[in-house]
N, CA and C atoms as an extended XYZ file, in Angstrom:
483
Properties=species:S:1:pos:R:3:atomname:S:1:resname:S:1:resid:I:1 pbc="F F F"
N        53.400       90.183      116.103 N   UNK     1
C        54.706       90.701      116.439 CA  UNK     1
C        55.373       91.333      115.222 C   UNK     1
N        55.049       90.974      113.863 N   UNK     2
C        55.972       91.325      112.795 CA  UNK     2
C        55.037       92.852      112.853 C   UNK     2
N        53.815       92.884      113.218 N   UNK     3
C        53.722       94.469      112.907 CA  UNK     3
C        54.059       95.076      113.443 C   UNK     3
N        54.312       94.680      114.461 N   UNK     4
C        54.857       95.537      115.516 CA  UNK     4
C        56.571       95.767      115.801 C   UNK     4
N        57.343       95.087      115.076 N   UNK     5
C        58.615       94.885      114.344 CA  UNK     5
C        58.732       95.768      113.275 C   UNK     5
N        57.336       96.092      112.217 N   UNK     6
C        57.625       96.690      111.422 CA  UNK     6
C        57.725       98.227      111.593 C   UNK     6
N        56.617       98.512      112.688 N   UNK     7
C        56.179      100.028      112.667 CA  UNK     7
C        57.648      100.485      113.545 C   UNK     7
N        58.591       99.733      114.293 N   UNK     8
C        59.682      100.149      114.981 CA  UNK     8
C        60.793      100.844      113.963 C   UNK     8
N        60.853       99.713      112.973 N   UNK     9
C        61.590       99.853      111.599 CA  UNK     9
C        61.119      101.044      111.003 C   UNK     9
N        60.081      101.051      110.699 N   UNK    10
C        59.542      102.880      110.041 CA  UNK    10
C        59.769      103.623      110.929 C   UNK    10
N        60.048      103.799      112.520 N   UNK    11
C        60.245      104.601      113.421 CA  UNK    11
C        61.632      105.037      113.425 C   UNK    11
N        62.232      103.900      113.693 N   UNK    12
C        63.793      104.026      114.171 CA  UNK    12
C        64.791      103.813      112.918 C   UNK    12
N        64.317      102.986      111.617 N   UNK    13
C        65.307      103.102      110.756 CA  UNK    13
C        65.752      101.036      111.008 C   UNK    13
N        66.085      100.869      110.112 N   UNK    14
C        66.435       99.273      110.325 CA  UNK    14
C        67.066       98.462      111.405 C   UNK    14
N        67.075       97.644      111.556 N   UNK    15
C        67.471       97.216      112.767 CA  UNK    15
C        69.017       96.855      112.092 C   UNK    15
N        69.747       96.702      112.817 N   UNK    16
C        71.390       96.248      112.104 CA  UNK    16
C        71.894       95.796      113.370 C   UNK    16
N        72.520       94.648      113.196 N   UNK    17
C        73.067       93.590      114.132 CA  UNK    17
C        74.613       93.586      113.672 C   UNK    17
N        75.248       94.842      115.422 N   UNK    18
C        76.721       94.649      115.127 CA  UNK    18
C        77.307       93.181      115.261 C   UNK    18
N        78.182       92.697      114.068 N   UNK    19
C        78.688       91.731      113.650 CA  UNK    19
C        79.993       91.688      114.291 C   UNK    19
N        81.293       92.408      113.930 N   UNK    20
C        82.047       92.858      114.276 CA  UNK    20
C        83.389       94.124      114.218 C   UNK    20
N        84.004       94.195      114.861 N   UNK    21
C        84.965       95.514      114.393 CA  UNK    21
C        86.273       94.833      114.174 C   UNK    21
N        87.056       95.547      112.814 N   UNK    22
C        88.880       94.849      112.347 CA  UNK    22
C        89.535       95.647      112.954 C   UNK    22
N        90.688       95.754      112.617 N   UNK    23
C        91.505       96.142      113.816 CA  UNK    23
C        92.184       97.968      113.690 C   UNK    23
N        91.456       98.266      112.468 N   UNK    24
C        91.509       99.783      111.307 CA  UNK    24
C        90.249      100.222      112.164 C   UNK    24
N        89.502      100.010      112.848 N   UNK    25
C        88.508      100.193      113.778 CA  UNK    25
C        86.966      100.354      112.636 C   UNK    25
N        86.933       99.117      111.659 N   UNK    26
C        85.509       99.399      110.880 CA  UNK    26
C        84.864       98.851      111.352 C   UNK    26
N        83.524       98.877      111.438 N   UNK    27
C        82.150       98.196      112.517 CA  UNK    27
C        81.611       97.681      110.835 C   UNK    27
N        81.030       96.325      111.045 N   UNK    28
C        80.581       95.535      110.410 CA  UNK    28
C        78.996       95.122      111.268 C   UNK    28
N        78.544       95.532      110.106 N   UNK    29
C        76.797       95.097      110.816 CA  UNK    29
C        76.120       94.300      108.981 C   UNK    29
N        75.234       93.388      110.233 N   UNK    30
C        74.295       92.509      109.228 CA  UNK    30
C        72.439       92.662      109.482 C   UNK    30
N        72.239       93.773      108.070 N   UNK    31
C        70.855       93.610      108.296 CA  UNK    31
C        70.000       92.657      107.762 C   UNK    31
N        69.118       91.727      108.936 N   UNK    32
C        68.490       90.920      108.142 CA  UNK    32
C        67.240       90.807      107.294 C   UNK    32
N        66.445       89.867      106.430 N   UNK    33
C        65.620       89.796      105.727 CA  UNK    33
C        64.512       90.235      106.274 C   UNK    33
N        63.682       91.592      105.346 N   UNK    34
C        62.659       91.819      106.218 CA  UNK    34
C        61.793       92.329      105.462 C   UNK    34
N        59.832       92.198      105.743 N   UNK    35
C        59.332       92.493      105.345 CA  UNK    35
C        58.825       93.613      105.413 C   UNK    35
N        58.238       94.212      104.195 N   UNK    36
C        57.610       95.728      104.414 CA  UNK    36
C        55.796       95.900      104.752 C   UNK    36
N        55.429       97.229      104.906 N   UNK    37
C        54.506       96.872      105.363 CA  UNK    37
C        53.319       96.212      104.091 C   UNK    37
N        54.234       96.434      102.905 N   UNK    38
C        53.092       95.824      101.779 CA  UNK    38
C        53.339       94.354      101.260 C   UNK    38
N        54.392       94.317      102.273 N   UNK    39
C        54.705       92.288      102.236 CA  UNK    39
C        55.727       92.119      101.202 C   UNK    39
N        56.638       93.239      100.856 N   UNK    40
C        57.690       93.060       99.622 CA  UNK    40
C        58.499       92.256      100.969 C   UNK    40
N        59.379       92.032       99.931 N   UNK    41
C        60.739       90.768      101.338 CA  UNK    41
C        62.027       91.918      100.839 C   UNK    41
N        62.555       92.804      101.544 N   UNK    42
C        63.695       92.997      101.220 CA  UNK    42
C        64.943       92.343      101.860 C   UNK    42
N        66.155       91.892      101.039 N   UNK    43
C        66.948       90.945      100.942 CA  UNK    43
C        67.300       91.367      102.502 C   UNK    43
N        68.385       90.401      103.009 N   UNK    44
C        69.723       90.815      104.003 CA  UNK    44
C        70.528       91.530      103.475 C   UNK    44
N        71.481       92.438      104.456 N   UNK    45
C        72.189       92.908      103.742 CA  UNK    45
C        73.358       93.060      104.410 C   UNK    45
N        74.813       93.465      104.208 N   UNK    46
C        76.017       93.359      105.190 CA  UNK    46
C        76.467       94.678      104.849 C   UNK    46
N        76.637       95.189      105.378 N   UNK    47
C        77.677       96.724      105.199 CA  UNK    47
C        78.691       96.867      106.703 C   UNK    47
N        79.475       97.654      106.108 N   UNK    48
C        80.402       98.134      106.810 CA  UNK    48
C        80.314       99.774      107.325 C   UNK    48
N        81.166      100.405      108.651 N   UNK    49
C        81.023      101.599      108.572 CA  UNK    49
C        82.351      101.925      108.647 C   UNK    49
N        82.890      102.621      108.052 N   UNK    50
C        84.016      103.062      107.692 CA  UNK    50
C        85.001      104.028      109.334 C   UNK    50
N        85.791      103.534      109.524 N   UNK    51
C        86.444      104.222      110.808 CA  UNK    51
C        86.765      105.725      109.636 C   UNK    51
N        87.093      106.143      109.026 N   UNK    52
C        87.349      107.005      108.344 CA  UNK    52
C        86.508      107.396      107.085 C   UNK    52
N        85.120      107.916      107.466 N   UNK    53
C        83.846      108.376      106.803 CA  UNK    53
C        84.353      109.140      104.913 C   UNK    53
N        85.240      109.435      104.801 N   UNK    54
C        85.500      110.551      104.137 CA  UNK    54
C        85.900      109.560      102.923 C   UNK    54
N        84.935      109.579      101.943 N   UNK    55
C        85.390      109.042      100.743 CA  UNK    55
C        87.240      109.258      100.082 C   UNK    55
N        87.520      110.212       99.801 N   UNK    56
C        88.346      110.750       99.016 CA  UNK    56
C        89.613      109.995      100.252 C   UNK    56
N        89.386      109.887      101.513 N   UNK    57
C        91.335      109.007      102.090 CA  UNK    57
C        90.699      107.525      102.120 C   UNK    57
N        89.383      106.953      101.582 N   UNK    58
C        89.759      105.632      101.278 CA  UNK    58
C        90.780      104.913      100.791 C   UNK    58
N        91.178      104.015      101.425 N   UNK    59
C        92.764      103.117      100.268 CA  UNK    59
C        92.101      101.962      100.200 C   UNK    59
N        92.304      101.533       98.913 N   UNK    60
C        92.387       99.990       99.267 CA  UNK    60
C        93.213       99.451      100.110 C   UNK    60
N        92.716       98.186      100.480 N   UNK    61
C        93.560       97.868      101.509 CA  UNK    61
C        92.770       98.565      103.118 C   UNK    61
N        91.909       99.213      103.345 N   UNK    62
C        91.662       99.580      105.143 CA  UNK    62
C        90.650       98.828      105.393 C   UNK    62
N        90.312       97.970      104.574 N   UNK    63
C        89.078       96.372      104.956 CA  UNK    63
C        90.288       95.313      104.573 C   UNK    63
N        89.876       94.483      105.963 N   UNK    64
C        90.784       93.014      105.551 CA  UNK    64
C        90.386       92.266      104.541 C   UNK    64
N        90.801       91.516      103.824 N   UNK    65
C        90.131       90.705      103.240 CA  UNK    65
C        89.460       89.701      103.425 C   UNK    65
N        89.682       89.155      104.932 N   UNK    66
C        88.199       88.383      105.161 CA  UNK    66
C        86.961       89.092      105.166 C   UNK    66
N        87.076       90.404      106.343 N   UNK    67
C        85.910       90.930      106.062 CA  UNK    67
C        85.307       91.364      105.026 C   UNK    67
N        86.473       91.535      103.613 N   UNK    68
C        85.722       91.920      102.383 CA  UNK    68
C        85.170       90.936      101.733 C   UNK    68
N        85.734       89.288      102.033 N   UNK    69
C        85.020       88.570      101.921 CA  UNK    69
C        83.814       88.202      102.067 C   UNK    69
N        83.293       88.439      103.551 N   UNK    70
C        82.225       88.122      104.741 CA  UNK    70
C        81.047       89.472      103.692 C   UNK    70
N        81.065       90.827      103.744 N   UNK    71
C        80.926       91.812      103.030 CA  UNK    71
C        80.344       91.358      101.732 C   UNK    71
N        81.078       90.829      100.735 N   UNK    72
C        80.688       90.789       99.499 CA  UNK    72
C        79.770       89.277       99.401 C   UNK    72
N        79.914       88.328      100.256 N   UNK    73
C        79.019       87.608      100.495 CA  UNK    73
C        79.911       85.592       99.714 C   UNK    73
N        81.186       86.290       99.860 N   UNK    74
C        81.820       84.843       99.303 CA  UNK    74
C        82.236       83.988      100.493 C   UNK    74
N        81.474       84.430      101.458 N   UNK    75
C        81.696       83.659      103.307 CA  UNK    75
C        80.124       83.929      103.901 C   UNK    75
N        79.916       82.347      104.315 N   UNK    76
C        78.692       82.879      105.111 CA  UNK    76
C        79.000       83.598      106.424 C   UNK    76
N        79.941       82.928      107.154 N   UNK    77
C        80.194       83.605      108.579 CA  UNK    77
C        81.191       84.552      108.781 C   UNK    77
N        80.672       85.476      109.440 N   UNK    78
C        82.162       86.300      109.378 CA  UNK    78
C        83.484       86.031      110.224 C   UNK    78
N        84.723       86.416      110.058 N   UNK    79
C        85.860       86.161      110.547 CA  UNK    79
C        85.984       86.238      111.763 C   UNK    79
N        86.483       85.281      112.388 N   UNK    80
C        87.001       85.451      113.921 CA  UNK    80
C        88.327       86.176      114.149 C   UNK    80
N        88.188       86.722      115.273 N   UNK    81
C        89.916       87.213      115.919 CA  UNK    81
C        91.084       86.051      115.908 C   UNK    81
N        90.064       85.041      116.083 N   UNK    82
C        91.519       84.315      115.800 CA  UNK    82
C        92.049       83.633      114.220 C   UNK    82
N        91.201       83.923      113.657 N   UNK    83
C        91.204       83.402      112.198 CA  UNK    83
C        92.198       85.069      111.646 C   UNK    83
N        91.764       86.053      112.082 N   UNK    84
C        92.437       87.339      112.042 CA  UNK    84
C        94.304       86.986      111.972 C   UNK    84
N        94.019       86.873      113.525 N   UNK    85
C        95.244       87.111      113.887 CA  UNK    85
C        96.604       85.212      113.093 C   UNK    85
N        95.647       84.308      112.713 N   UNK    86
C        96.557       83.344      112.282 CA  UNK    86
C        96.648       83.664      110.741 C   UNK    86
N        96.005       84.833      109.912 N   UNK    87
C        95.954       85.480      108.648 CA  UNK    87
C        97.207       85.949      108.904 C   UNK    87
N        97.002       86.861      109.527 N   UNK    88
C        98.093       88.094      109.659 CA  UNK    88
C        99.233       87.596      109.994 C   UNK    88
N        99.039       86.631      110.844 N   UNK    89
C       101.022       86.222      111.428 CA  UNK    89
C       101.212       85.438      110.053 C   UNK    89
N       100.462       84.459      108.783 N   UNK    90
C       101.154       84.135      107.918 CA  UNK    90
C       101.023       84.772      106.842 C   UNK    90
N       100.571       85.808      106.467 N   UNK    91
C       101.344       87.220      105.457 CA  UNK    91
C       102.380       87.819      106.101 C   UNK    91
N       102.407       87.647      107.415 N   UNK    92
C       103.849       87.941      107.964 CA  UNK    92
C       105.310       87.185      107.214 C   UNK    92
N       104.639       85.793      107.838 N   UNK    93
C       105.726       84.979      107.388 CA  UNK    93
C       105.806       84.936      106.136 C   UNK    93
N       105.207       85.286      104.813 N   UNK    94
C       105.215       84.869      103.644 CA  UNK    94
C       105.888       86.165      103.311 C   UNK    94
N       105.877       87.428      103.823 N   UNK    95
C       106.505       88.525      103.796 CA  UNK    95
C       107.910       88.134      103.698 C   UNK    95
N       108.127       87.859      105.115 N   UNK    96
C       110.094       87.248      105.299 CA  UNK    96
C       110.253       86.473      104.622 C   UNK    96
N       109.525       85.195      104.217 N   UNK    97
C       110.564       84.137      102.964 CA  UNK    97
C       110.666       85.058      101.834 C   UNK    97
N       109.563       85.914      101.578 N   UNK    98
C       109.991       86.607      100.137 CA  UNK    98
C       111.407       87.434       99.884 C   UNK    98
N       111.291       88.319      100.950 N   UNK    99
C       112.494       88.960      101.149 CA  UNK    99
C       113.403       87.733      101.341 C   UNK    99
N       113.520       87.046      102.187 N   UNK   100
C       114.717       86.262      102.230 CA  UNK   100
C       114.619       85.255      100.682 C   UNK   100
N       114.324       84.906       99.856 N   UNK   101
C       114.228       84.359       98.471 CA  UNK   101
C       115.006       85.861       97.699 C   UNK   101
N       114.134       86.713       97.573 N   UNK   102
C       115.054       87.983       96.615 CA  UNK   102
C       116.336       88.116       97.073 C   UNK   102
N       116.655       88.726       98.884 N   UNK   103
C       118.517       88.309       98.983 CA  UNK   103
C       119.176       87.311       98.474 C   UNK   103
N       118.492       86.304       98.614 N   UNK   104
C       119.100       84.927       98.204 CA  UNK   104
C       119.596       85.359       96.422 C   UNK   104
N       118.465       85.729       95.487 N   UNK   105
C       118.616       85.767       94.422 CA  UNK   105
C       119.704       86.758       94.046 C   UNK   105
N       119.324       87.879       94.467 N   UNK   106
C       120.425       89.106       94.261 CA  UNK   106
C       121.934       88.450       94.535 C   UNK   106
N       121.723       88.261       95.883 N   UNK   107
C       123.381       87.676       96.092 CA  UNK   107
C       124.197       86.549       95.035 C   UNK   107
N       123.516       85.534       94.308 N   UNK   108
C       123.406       84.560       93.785 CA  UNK   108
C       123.769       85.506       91.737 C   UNK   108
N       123.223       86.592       91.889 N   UNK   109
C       123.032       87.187       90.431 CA  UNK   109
C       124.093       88.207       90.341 C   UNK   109
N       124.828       88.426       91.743 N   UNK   110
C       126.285       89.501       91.876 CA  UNK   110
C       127.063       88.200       91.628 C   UNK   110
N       126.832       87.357       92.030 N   UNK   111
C       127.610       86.203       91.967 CA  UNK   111
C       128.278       85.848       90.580 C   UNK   111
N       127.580       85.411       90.217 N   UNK   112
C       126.981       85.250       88.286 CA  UNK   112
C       127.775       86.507       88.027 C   UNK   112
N       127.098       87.565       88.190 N   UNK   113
C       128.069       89.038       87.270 CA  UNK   113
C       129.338       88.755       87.591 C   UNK   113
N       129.816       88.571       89.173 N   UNK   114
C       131.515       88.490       88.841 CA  UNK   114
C       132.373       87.510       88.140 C   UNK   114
N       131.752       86.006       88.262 N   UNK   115
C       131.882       85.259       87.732 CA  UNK   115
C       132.478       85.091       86.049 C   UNK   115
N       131.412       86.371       85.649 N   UNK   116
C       131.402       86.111       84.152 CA  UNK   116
C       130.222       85.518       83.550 C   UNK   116
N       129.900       84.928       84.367 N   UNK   117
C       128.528       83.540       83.922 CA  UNK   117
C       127.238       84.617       83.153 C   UNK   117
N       127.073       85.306       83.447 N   UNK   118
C       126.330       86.483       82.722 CA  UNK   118
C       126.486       87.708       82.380 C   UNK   118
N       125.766       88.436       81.407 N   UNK   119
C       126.009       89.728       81.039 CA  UNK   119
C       125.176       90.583       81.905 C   UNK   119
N       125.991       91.764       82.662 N   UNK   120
C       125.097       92.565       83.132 CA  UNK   120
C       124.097       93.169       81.915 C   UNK   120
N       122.951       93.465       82.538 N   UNK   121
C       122.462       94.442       81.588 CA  UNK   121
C       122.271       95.882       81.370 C   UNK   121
N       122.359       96.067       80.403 N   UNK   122
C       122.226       96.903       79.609 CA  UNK   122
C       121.548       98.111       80.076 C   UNK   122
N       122.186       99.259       80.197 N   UNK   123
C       121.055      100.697       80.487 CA  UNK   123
C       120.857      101.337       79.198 C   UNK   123
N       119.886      101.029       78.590 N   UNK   124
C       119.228      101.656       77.674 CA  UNK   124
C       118.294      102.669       77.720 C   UNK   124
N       118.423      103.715       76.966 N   UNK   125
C       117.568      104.993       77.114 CA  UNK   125
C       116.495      104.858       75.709 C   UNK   125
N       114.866      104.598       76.199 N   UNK   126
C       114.334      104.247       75.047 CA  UNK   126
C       113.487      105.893       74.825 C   UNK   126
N       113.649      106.302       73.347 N   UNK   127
C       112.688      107.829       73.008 CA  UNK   127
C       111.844      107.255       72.240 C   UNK   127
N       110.735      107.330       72.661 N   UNK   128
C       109.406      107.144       71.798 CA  UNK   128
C       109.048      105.591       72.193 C   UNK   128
N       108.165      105.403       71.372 N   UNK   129
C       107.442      103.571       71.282 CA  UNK   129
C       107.438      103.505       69.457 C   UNK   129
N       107.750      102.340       69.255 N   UNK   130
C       108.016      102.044       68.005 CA  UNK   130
C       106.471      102.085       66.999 C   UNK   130
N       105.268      102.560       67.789 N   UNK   131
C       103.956      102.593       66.979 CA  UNK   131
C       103.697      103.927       67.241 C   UNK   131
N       104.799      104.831       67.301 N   UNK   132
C       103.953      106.058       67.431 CA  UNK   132
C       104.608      106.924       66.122 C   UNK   132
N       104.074      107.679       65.604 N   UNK   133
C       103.953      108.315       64.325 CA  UNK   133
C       105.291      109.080       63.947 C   UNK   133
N       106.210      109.403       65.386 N   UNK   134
C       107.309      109.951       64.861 CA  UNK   134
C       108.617      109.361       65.599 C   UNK   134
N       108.103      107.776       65.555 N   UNK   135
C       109.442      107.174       65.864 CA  UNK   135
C       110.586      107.175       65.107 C   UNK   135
N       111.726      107.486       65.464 N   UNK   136
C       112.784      107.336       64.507 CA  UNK   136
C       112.838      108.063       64.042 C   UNK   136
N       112.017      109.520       64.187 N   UNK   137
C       112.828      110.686       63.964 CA  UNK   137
C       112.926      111.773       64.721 C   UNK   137
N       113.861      112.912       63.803 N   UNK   138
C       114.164      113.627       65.595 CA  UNK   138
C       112.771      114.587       65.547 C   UNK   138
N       113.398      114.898       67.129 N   UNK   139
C       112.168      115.612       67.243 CA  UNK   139
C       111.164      116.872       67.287 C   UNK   139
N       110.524      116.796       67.058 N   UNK   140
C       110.253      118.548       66.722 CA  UNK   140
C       110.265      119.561       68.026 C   UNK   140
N       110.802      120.499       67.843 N   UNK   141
C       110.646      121.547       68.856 CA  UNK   141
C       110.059      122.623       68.655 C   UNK   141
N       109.679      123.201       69.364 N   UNK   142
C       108.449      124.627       69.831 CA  UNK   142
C       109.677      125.663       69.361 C   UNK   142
N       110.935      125.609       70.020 N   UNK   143
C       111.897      126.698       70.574 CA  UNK   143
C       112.077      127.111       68.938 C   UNK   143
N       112.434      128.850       68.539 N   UNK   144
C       112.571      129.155       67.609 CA  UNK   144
C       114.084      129.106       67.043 C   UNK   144
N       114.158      128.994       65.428 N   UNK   145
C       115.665      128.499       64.936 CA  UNK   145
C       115.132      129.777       64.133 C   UNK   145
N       116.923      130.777       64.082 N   UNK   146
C       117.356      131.367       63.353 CA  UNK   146
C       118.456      130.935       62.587 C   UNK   146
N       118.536      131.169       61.371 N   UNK   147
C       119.960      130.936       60.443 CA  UNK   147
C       120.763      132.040       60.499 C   UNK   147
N       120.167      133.615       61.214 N   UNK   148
C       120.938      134.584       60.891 CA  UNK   148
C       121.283      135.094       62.324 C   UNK   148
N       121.719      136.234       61.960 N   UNK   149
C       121.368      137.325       63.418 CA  UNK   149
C       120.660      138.250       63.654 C   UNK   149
N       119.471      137.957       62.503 N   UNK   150
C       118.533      139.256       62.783 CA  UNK   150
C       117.606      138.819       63.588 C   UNK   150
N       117.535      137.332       64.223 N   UNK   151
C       116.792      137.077       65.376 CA  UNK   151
C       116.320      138.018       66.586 C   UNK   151
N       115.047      138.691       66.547 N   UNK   152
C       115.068      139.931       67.857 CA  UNK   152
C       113.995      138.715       69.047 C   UNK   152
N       114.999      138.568       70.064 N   UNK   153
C       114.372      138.190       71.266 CA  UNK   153
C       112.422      138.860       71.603 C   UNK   153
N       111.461      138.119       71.645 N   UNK   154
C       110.403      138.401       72.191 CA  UNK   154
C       109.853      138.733       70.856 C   UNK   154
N       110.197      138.521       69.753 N   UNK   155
C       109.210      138.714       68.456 CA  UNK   155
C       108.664      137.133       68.192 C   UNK   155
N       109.157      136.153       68.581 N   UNK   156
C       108.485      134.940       68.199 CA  UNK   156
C       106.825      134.388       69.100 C   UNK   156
N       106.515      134.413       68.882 N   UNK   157
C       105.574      133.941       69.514 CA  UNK   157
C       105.014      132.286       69.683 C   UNK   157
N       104.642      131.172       70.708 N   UNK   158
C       104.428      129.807       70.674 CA  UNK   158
C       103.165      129.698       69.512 C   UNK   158
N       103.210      128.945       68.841 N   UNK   159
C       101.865      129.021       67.975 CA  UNK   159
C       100.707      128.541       68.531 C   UNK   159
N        99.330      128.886       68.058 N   UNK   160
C        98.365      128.851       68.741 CA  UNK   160
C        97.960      126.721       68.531 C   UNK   160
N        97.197      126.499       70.231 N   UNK   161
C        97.165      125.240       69.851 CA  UNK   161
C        95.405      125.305       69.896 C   UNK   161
């Protein structure tokens, strides 16, 4: 039977066992361990097919992270719909306490400013970084300086870089 397993595989191309689809519509297939016809073992393997083929609008983020889990091989089994969907409703919820923790804080830090209890801060305008070669002084410009008025418009030229 395995030769006859194999010559299908040289015919048709590997066998791949759909696993499942997330909800970005990616198809997840698992090919398993198989031999060649000279008896090498090539591994299993898990790939994904991308609902959106086109390298360049990949985002991170359009694989869940279980399935990138299941994928990269730090899960033996892959994710259920319902393991899905009890993910998702608590990044939900961890979503709203966050937001509701930052109102909390903001409101709590206008509080404080009227109070007195703290100093607002400071809008500072920073020029340069203190390791760069012409911190702390002014700065050079391209644009041409005359001392006189014999300045003629369109005789200066940008110098060559």
């Amino acid at each position: 039977m395995s030769r006859f397993a194999s010559l299908l595989r040289r015919t048709f191309g590997a066998v791949r066992e759909h696993v499942g689809t997330d909800h970005f519509g990616n198809k997840y297939y698992y090919i398993p361990e198989q031999k060649t016809w000279t008896g090498r073992v090539v591994r299993a393997r898990r790939l994904v097919e991308a609902s959106n083929p086109s390298e360049f609008e990949y985002m991170e983020g359009h694989i869940p992270s279980e399935w990138d889990a299941w994928i990269r091989g730090r899960r033996k089994d892959p994710p259920t719909i319902e393991e899905l969907l009890k993910n998702e409703r608590y990044r939900e919820q961890i979503k709203i306490k966050a937001k509701e923790a930052e109102e909390k804080d903001m409101a709590l830090q206008a509080k404080e400013y009227e109070e007195g209890l703290v100093a607002r801060p400071l809008q500072t305008q920073i020029t340069g970084h203190a390791a760069a070669t012409q911190y702390g002084q002014p700065e050079i410009s391209e644009d041409p300086v005359s001392t006189s008025n014999t300045f003629q418009p369109g005789s200066w030229a940008p110098p060559k870089k």
